[in-house]
C-alpha positions as CSV (number, residue, x, y, z in Angstrom):
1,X,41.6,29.6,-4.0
2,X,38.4,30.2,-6.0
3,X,39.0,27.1,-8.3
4,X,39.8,24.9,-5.3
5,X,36.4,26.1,-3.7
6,X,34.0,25.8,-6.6
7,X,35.7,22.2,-7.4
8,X,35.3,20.9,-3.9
9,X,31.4,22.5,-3.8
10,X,31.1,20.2,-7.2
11,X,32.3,17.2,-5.4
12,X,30.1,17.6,-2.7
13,X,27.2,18.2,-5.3
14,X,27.7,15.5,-7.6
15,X,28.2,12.7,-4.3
16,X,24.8,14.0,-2.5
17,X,23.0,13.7,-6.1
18,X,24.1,10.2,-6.8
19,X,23.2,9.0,-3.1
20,X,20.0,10.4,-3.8
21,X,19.6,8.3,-7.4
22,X,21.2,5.5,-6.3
23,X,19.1,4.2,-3.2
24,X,18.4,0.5,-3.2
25,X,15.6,0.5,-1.0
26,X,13.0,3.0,-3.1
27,X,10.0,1.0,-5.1
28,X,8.8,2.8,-7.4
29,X,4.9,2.4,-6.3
30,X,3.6,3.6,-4.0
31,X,0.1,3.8,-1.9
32,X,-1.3,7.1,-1.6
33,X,-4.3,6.2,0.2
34,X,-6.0,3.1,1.8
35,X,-9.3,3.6,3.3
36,X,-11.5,0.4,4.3
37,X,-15.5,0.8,5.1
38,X,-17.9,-1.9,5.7
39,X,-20.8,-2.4,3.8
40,X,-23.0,-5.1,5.7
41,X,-21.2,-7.8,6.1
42,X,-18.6,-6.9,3.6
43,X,-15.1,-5.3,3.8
44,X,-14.5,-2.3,1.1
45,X,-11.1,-1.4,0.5
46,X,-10.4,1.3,-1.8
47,X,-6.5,2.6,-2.4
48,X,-5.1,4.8,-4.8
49,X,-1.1,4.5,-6.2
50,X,1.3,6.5,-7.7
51,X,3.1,4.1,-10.3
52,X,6.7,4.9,-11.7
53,X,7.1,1.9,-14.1
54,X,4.7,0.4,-16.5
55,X,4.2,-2.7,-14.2
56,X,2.8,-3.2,-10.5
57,X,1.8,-6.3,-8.5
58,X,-0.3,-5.7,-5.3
59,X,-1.3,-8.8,-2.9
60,X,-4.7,-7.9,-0.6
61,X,-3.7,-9.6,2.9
62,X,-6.1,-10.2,5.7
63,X,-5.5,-10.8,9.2
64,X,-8.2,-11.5,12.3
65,X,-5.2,-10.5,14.9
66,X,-3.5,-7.8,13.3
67,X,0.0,-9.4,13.3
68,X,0.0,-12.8,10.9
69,X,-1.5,-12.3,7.3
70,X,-2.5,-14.1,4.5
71,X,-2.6,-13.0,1.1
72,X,-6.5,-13.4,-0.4
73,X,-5.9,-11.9,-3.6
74,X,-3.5,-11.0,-6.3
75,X,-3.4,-9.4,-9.5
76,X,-0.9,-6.9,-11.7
77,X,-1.4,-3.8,-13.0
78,X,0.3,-1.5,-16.0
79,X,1.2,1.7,-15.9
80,X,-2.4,2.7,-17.3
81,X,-4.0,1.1,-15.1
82,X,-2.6,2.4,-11.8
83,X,-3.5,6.0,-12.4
84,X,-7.0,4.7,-11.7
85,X,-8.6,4.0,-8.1
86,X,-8.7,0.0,-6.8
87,X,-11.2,-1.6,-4.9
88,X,-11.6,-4.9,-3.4
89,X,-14.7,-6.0,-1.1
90,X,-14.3,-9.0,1.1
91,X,-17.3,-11.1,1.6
92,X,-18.7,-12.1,5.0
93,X,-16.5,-10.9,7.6
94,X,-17.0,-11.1,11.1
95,X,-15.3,-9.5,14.1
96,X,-12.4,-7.5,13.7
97,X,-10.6,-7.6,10.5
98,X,-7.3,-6.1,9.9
99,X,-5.9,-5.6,6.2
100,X,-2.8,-4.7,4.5
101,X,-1.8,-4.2,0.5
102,X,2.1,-5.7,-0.4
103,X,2.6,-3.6,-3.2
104,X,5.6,-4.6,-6.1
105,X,7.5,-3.4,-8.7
106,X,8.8,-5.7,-11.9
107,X,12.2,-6.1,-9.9
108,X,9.9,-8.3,-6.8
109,X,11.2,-4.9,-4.1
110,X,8.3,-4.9,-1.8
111,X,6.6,-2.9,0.7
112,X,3.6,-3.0,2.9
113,X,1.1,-0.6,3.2
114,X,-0.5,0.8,6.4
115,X,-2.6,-1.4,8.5
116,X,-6.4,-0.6,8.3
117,X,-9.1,-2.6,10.1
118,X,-12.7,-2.8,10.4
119,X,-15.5,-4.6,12.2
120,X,-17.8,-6.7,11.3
121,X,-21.1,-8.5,11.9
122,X,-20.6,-11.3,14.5
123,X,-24.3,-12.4,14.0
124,X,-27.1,-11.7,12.0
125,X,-28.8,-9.0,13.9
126,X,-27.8,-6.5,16.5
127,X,-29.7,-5.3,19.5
128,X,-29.3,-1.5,18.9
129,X,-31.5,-0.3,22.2
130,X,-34.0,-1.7,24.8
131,X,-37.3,0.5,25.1
């Protein structure tokens, strides 16, 4: 009765372990942060990732509604790289601006970061008080 026990605690063991090792849906980088500021008239995003594989792609997306993007810049990264910060600054933006980071592994697996938006300039100046 012992045996039987320990053999079917085994069989339970070794079928949880390989569900865990063999999701499909995991990529292997991930965002730890994503922070956005503006700086004038410019967007700063910085983001930090934690890379499993020696190779990353991220796309930078920009949105004015917050629901269709459009990917403004590309660029890969190694495993070196990614244990350092990113930034990206955005020139000129005006009105709300919302932003987004597809990040990528070697494979092409995908995921989308969280949504961060900021506000910018709609003119040159801004009335901050009447006296």
């Amino acid at each position: 009765m012992r045996t039987l026990s320990l053999l079917i605690a085994i069989f339970f063991l070794s079928n949880t372990v390989n569900a865990q090792l063999s999701g499909t849906d995991s990529v292997p980088v991930r965002l730890s942060t994503l922070d956005a500021t503006t700086k004038g008239s410019d967007a700063v995003l910085d983001w930090e990732v934690v890379c499993f594989l020696e190779y990353a792609k991220f796309e930078i997306q920009r949105s004015s509604n917050g629901i269709n993007y459009t990917t403004i810049n590309t660029f890969e990264a190694d495993r070196l790289r990614c244990k350092q910060p990113f930034d990206f600054t955005d020139a000129g933006i005006t009105g709300k601006t919302f932003y987004r980071i597809r990040v990528g592994d070697i494979d092409g697996k995908f995921y989308s970061s969280k949504v961060v938006a900021v506000t910018g300039k709609d003119r040159d100046f801004e009335i901050n008080s009447l006296t």
